[in-house]
N, C-alpha and C positions, 0 to 999 in steps of 0.2 A: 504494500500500500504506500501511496504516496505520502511523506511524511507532511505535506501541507495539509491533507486530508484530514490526519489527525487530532488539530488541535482544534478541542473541542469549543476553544473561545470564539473562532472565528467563524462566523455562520454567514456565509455568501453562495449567490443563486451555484458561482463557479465550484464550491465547494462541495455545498449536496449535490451537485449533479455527478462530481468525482467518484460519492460514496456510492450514489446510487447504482455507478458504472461498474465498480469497484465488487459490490453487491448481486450483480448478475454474473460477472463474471466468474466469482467464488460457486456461485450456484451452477455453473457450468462444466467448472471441473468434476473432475470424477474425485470421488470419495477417497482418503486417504488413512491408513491404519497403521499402527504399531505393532511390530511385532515383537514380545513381550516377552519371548524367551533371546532372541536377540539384539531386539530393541534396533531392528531395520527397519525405512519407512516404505511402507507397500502401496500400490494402487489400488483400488478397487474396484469394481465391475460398473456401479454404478455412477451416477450423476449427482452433487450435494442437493439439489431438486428433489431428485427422485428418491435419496432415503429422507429428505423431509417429509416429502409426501407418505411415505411407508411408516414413518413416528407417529405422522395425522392418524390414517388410519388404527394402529396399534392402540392410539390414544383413545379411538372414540369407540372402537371395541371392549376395550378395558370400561371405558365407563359405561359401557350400553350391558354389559355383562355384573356389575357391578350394581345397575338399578334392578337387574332380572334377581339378583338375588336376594339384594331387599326387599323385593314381591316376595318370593317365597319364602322371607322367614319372616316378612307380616300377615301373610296370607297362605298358612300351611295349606289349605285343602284348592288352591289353583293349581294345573296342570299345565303346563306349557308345551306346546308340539308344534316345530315347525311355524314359528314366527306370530300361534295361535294362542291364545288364553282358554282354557277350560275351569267352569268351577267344577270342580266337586264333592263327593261324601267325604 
């Protein structure tokens, strides 16, 4: 990153438009990892995009999974099937 970018004092159209550039571009590359038993830095398959978008999802499954279970342990006699709600005995 450009070190004029940086300084968070100076707020000019020329500046955020650097971060913004700066911002897509990071999102462009491909993803980068540690390797922890040798501490090499590796490439990875994907785009910084596209495992954000993989974290979203993870995210909103975690908590869609997360309200389904507080149904059933407010609501022991609901059955749930296939995206469906049942009450019963």
């Amino acid at each position: 990153m450009d070190y004029a970018l940086s300084d968070m004092t100076y707020v000019a159209k020329e500046t955020m438009d650097g971060l913004e550039k700066t911002g897509k571009e990071l999102l462009e590359e491909k993803v980068k990892k540690i390797n922890l038993d040798t501490f090499s830095i590796e490439e990875g398959v994907v785009t910084n995009a596209e495992a954000l978008d993989r974290c979203k999802k993870i995210e909103q499954y975690s908590f869609e999974f997360t309200q389904l279970l507080i149904l059933v342990r407010f609501f022991p006699r609901l059955h749930i099937i296939s995206n469906s709600i049942f009450v019963g005995n």
